[in-house]
VEXKOLVEX-565147 format. One record per residue (C-alpha): x, y, z. Coordinates in steps of 0.25 Angstrom, whole numbers. Example, Ala and Ser with C-alpha at 12.3 -4.5 7.8 and 13.67 -1.06 7.14 Angstrom:
VEXKOLVEX-565147
49	-18	31
55	-4	29
//
This chain:
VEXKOLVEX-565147
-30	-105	-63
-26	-96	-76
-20	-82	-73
-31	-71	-74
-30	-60	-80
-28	-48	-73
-32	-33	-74
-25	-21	-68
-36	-19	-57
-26	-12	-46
-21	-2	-56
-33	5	-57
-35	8	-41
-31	14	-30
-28	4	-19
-30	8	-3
-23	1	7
-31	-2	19
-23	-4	32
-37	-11	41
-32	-9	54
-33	4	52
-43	7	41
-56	4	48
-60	-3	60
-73	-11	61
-73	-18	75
-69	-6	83
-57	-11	89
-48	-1	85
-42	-8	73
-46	-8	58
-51	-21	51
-57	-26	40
-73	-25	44
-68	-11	44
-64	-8	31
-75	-16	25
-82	-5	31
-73	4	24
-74	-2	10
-82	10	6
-75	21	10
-65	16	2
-73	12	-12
-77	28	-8
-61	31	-9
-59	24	-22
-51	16	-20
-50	0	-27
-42	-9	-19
-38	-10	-4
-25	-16	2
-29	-22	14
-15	-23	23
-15	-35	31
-26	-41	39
-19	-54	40
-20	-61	56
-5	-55	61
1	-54	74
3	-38	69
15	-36	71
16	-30	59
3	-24	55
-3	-37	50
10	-39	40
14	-50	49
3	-61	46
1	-74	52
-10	-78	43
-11	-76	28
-26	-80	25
-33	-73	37
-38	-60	44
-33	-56	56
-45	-53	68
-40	-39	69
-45	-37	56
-57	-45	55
-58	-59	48
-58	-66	35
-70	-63	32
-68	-48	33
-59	-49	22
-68	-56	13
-78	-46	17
-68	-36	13
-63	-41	0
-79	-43	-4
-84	-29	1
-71	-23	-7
-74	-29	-19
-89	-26	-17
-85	-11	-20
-73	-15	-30
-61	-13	-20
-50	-24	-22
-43	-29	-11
-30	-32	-7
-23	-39	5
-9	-39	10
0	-51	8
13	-52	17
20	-62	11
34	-59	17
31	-63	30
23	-67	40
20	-66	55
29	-73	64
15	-79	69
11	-85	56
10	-102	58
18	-102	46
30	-96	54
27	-102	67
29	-114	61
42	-110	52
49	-106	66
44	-119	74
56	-126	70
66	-126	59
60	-138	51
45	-133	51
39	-135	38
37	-119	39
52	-115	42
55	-110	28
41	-103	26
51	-92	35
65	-89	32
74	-93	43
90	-91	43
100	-94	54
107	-82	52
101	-69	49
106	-59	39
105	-43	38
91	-42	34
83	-32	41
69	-31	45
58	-20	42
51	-13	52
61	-16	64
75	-16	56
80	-27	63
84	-41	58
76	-48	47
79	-61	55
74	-66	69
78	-78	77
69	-87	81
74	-94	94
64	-106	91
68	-111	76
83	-105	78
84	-98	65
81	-83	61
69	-78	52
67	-68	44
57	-55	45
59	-44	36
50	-38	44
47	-39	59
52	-53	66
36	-56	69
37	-56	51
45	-70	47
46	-68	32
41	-79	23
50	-89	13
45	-86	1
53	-96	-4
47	-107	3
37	-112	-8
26	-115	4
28	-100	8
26	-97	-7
11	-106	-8
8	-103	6
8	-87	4
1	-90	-12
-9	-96	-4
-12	-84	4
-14	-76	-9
-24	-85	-14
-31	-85	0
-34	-70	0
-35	-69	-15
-45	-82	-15
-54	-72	-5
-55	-61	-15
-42	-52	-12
-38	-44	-23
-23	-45	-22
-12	-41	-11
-2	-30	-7
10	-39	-4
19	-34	7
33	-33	5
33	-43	-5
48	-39	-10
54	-46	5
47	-60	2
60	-65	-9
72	-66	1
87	-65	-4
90	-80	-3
104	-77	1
100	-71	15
112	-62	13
115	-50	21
110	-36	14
117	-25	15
105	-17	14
100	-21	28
113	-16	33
110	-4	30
98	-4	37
87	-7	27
77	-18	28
74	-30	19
60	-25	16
67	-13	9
77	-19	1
72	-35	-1
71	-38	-16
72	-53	-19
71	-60	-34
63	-72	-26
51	-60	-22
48	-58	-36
45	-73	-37
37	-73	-26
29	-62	-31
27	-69	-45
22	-80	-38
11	-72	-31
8	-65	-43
4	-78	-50
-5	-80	-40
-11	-67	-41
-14	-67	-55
-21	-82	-54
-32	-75	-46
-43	-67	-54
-47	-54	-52
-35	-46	-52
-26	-50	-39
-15	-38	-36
-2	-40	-30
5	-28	-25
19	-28	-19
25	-19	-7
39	-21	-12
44	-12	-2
57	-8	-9
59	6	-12
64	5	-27
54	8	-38
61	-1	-48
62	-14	-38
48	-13	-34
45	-13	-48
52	-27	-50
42	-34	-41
30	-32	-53
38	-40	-60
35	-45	-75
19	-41	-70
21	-56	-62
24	-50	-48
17	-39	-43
5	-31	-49
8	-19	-41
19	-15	-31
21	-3	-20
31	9	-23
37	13	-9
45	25	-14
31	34	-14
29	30	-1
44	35	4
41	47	-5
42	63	3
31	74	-3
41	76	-14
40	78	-30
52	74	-33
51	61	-26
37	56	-32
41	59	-44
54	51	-43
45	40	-38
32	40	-49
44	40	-59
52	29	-53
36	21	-52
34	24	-68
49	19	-72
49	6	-64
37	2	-64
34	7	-77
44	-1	-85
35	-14	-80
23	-9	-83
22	-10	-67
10	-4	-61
14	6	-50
8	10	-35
9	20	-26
7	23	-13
10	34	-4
5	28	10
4	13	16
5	4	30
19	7	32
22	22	27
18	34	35
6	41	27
9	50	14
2	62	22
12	60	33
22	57	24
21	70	17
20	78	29
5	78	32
3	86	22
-14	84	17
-9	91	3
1	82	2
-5	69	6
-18	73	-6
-7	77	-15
-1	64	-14
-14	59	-15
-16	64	-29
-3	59	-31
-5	45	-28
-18	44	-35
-13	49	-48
0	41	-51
1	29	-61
-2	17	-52
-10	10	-42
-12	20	-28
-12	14	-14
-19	22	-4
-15	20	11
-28	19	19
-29	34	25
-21	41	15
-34	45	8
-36	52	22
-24	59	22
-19	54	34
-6	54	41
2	46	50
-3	44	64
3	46	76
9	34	83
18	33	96
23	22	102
11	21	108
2	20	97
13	12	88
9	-1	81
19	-3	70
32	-9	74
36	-2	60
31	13	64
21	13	52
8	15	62
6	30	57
1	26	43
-8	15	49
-18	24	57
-32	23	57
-43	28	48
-50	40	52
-64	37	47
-73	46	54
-69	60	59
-71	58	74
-63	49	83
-62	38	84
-63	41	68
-72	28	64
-62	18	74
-73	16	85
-70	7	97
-56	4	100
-43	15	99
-38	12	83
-25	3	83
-18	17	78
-21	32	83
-27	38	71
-19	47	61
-18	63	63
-30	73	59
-41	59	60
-52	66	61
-48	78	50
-45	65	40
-55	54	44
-64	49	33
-76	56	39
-70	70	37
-63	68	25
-78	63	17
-86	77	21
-71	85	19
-72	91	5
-56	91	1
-52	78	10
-41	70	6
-50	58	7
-60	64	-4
-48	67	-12
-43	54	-12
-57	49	-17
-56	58	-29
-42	55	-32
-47	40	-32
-59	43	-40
-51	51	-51
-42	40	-53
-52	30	-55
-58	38	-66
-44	41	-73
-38	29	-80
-25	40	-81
-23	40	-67
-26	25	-64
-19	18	-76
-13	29	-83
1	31	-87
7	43	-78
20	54	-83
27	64	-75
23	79	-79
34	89	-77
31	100	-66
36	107	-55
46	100	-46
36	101	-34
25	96	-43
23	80	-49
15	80	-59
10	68	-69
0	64	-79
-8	52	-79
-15	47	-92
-21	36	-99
-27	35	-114
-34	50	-113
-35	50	-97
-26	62	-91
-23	66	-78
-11	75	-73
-7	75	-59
1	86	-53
7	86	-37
15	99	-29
22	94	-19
25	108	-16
20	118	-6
19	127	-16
10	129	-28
15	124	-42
9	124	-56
6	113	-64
4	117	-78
-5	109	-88
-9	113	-102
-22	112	-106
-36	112	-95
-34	100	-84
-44	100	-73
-39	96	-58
-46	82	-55
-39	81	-42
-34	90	-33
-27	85	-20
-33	98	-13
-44	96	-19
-45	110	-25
-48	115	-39
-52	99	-44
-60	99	-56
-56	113	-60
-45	116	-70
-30	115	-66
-22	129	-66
-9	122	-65
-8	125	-51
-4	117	-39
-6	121	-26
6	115	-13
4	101	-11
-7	100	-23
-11	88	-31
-20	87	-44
-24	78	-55
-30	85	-66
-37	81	-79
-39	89	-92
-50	95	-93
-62	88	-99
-58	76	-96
-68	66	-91
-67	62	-78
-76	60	-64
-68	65	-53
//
């Protein structure tokens, strides 16, 4: 098969990630699936956006949240079946959504047949699919901080699990492991799938030496700080796949290292990934100076390799921007503006587009042997309870305000969040500037961030306070507020001023536009 040409398809979108278990659920038992989103499908062709992530819907013991899989090429009963997903990925593509799944590639469940057998005996055929030592190093795990290595009693040896212990990481350099997991790409991608999101994809090369790091003495993880050669070859080998397949196959990374200029390695020579996470956002306070620092780290790095950024401001595994920034509604549509506006491909975390925050967990209520549940709450769709989850309790409580916030409300609501989203999404698919153009910083007052977007004679200016004080923004010439995050004075012209906690996107005045 001749390689196919590509285009850029996932530059020009906004991509939404679905989380199913908690998006929408179609058989009443309290737990979201994937009849259920189909349901949903239109809700979110409404919202504008052009792609889904679909995190994991693999069979798994969930351990993990569906992270530790022990089955590749199928759907676990709690979701639906098979045939949902091709359901799914036809009735997306009937109303022009791409879709994406989630491919684990560091490790699977410790129920998986492929590591049954490897810990059956010492000389199973499957024994180095797994990495097994006699002596354990340093290396310490994510989410418990423990060891990285476990004893088994039966094979007398320890394996390693950069996450939980019910999580065997995978020998990447076991050429079988290498066909085995090509084949579950060509599997999903055989069925229609538009690409993957590739979790921790950084952990799969291993130093070879097994030594000791010095890092995990100090109490950090081997999620945060692996970063192997043999990674990037496993990444080209992937991408070659990839690219063999028509219709524009993506692959984006979670390399989940907090340096700017090390994630931007793992693009490579346009031969690795097409796309990559930047954490730094996600880690990032209600702050000017912060953001600022981070959007110009993003065009230095990533810009010196022509590398195509993203930005997220929630996911799966980080407490929701609103809560983040201290359940503040202005902020959260600020930020939304924000998001929306910067040179790069969005990710919007199922919810966000609601505003809503953390729920409220106790040990109770507690899912997540990580602690992340709070982000993970169900969708409030309609305003009374049990807000569109009929039959059994939801797997989590819902998050605060459910009612105020559900999707019901927010549609009749004049100046929701929800409908502000919307038009954000709508404005950006009418404005090459905000969707491919190039972006530069605009001086302004410290407590302000302000930027321009443009491309060929496409304009738009983007101002946010981060203050809770008024500011002026001063422009010469008559610009027009497209967007506003409150919603007030849009399609009127801009004075230069900025209310507390106010974001806008303004045009100059006469040019065409739809929003």
């Amino acid at each position: 098969m001749s390689v196919t040409q590509h285009s850029t398809w996932w530059k020009n979108v906004v991509i939404y990630q679905v989380y199913p278990r908690s998006f929408a659920d179609g058989n009443g038992d309290g737990v979201g699936d994937l009849p259920g989103l189909i349901a949903r499908l239109d809700y979110l062709k409404a919202l504008g956006v052009g792609a889904l992530w679909l995190s994991p819907v693999y069979p798994s013991p969930m351990c993990d949240a569906g992270y530790d899989i022990c089955d590749y090429t199928d759907i676990d009963p709690l979701f639906g079946r098979l045939a949902d997903l091709d359901q799914l990925i036809s009735e997306a593509h009937k109303r022009g959504l791409k879709l994406l799944m989630d491919f684990v590639p560091n490790h699977t469940s410790d129920q998986h047949p492929w590591f049954i057998e490897s810990r059956s005996s010492r000389d199973n055929p499957k024994r180095d699919w797994y990495i097994w030592r006699d002596q354990p190093n340093n290396w310490r795990a994510s989410i418990d901080g423990g060891s990285a290595w476990t004893w088994d009693e039966v094979s007398q040896q320890y394996y390693l699990h950069f996450f939980l212990p019910q999580q065997p990481d995978l020998n990447w350099h076991n050429p079988q492991v290498v066909e085995a997991m090509h084949d579950v790409l060509r599997f999903w991608l055989d069925r229609g799938v538009d690409g993957f999101r590739i979790d921790v994809v950084h952990c799969v090369g291993k130093d070879p030496t097994f030594a000791d790091d010095p890092r995990c003495m100090a109490g950090e993880t081997m999620v945060q700080i692996n970063d192997q050669p043999y990674s990037h070859e496993v990444l080209r080998g992937l991408r070659r796949l990839v690219d063999h397949y028509p219709g524009d196959r993506v692959l984006i990374g979670e390399v989940n290292i907090r340096s700017t200029a090390r994630v931007a390695a793992y693009y490579g020579a346009s031969d690795e990934l097409h796309m990559s996470f930047n954490f730094p956002p996600l880690d990032a306070p209600w702050d000017p100076v912060v953001f600022r620092l981070c959007i110009r780290e993003v065009e230095s790095c990533l810009g010196q390799q022509s590398a195509w950024p993203t930005w997220a401001l929630s996911n799966h595994d980080n407490s929701r921007l609103r809560s983040r920034y201290g359940g503040s509604l202005a902020r959260a549509n600020a930020a939304a503006v924000m998001l929306l506006s910067l040179r790069g491909t969005p990710f919007i975390f199922q919810g966000d587009e609601l505003a809503l925050e953390d729920t409220q967990v106790t040990a109770q209520t507690r899912v997540d042997p990580g602690g992340r549940d709070g982000s993970r709450a169900p969708l409030p769709w309609l305003s009374q309870a049990p807000h569109g989850w009929s039959g059994k309790a939801p797997w989590l409580p819902f998050p605060p305000d459910a009612e105020a916030l559900a999707v019901q409300t927010q549609e009749t609501a004049s100046h929701s969040t929800l409908k502000l989203y919307r038009r954000l999404l709508h404005c950006r698919r009418h404005s090459a500037a905000l969707r491919l153009g190039a972006w530069e910083e605009l001086p302004s007052h410290p407590k302000l961030l302000a930027y321009r977007r443009y491309c060929g004679d496409d304009e738009r200016i983007v101002c946010i306070n981060f203050d809770e004080a008024q500011h002026t923004f001063a422009l010469a010439g008559d610009w027009i507020i497209e967007v506003a995050s409150d919603r007030q004075g849009e399609n009127q012209l801009f004075d230069g001023t900025l209310g507390a906690q106010k974001a806008v996107i303004v045009c100059r005045k006469g040019t065409d536009h739809e929003c």
